[in-house]
N, C-alpha and C positions, 0 to 999 in steps of 0.2 A: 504494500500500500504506500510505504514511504518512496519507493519508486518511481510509480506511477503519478503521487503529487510532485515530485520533481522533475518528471518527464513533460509535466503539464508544465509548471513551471518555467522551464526551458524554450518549452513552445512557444508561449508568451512572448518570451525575451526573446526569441528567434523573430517573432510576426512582428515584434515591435521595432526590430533592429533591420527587418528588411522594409518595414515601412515608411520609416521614418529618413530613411539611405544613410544611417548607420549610427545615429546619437540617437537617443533617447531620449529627449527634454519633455517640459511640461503641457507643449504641445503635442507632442504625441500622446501622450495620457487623456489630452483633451479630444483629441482625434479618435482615439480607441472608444473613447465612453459614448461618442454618437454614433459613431459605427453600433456599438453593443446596443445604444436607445434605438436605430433605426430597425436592427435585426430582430430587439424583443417587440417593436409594434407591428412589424410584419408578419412574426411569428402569431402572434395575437389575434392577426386578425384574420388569419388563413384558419385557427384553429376556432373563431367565434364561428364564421363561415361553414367549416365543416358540421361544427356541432348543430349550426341550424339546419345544413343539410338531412344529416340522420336525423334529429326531430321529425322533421316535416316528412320525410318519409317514412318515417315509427308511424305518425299519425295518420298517413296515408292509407299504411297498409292497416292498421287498426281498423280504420273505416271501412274498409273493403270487407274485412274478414268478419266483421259484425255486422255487415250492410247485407252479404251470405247468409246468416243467418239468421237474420231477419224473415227472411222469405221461406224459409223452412218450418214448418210446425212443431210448435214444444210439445212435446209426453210429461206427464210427472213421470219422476221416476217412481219403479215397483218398489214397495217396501217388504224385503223379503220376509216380516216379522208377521208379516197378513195373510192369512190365508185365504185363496181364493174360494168362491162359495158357488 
Protein backbone atom coordinates (compact mmCIF):
# COMPACT_ATOMS: atom_id res chain seq x y z
CA UNK A 1 0.00 0.00 0.00
CA UNK A 2 2.92 2.34 0.83
CA UNK A 3 4.00 1.68 -2.69
CA UNK A 4 1.22 2.34 -4.47
CA UNK A 5 0.73 5.81 -2.45
CA UNK A 6 4.05 6.61 -3.78
CA UNK A 7 3.60 5.49 -7.02
CA UNK A 8 0.75 7.85 -7.06
CA UNK A 9 2.68 10.28 -5.66
CA UNK A 10 5.21 10.29 -8.35
CA UNK A 11 2.61 10.42 -10.89
CA UNK A 12 1.61 13.70 -9.76
CA UNK A 13 5.00 15.16 -9.71
CA UNK A 14 5.67 13.48 -13.08
CA UNK A 15 2.19 15.29 -14.74
CA UNK A 16 3.01 18.27 -12.93
CA UNK A 17 6.63 18.49 -14.03
CA UNK A 18 5.77 17.75 -17.72
CA UNK A 19 3.10 20.35 -17.54
CA UNK A 20 4.32 22.93 -16.28
CA UNK A 21 7.80 22.28 -18.89
CA UNK A 22 9.77 21.53 -15.83
CA UNK A 23 9.38 23.94 -12.59
CA UNK A 24 6.77 23.52 -10.55
CA UNK A 25 5.53 26.91 -9.02
CA UNK A 26 2.29 28.03 -7.67
CA UNK A 27 0.85 28.37 -10.96
CA UNK A 28 0.88 25.18 -11.71
CA UNK A 29 -0.93 24.01 -8.59
CA UNK A 30 -3.34 26.66 -9.63
CA UNK A 31 -3.50 25.11 -13.13
CA UNK A 32 -3.99 21.52 -11.68
CA UNK A 33 -6.81 22.47 -9.36
CA UNK A 34 -9.03 23.78 -12.42
CA UNK A 35 -8.12 21.17 -14.50
CA UNK A 36 -9.25 18.71 -11.33
CA UNK A 37 -12.64 21.40 -10.98
CA UNK A 38 -13.27 21.14 -14.73
CA UNK A 39 -12.93 17.01 -14.73
CA UNK A 40 -15.04 16.78 -11.36
CA UNK A 41 -18.01 18.85 -13.11
CA UNK A 42 -17.91 16.90 -16.18
CA UNK A 43 -17.79 13.86 -14.33
CA UNK A 44 -20.88 15.02 -12.53
CA UNK A 45 -22.80 15.79 -14.87
CA UNK A 46 -22.26 12.74 -17.26
CA UNK A 47 -23.20 10.67 -14.04
CA UNK A 48 -26.56 13.07 -13.05
CA UNK A 49 -27.27 12.36 -16.95
CA UNK A 50 -26.94 8.76 -16.72
CA UNK A 51 -28.69 8.26 -13.59
CA UNK A 52 -31.65 10.04 -15.10
CA UNK A 53 -31.37 7.83 -17.94
CA UNK A 54 -31.90 4.43 -15.80
CA UNK A 55 -34.63 6.27 -13.80
CA UNK A 56 -36.66 7.13 -16.70
CA UNK A 57 -36.39 3.84 -18.10
CA UNK A 58 -36.81 2.00 -14.57
CA UNK A 59 -40.19 3.88 -14.91
CA UNK A 60 -40.72 3.14 -18.35
CA UNK A 61 -40.42 -0.30 -18.04
CA UNK A 62 -42.48 -0.27 -14.74
CA UNK A 63 -45.26 1.17 -16.65
CA UNK A 64 -45.24 -1.27 -19.32
CA UNK A 65 -45.01 -4.31 -17.12
CA UNK A 66 -48.02 -3.13 -14.87
CA UNK A 67 -49.99 -1.59 -17.81
CA UNK A 68 -49.74 -5.89 -18.82
CA UNK A 69 -51.27 -6.46 -16.21
CA UNK A 70 -53.79 -4.55 -16.12
CA UNK A 71 -55.54 -6.19 -18.94
CA UNK A 72 -55.36 -9.59 -17.56
CA UNK A 73 -57.86 -10.65 -14.98
CA UNK A 74 -57.12 -11.14 -11.04
CA UNK A 75 -58.06 -14.62 -9.34
CA UNK A 76 -57.89 -14.46 -5.50
CA UNK A 77 -55.75 -16.77 -4.70
CA UNK A 78 -56.92 -20.45 -3.22
CA UNK A 79 -56.55 -20.68 0.33
CA UNK A 80 -55.21 -24.08 0.72
CA UNK A 81 -56.75 -24.14 4.56
CA UNK A 82 -60.56 -24.24 2.77
CA UNK A 83 -61.99 -26.91 1.69
CA UNK A 84 -63.61 -27.11 -1.37
CA UNK A 85 -67.59 -28.18 -0.98
Amino acid sequence: MILALIASIAIVVTGLLAMSGGKITKGTFEELAESGKGFAQSVGRVTTSTVKTAVDEIKKETHEHTEGQADQPVEAPKDPNQSEQ
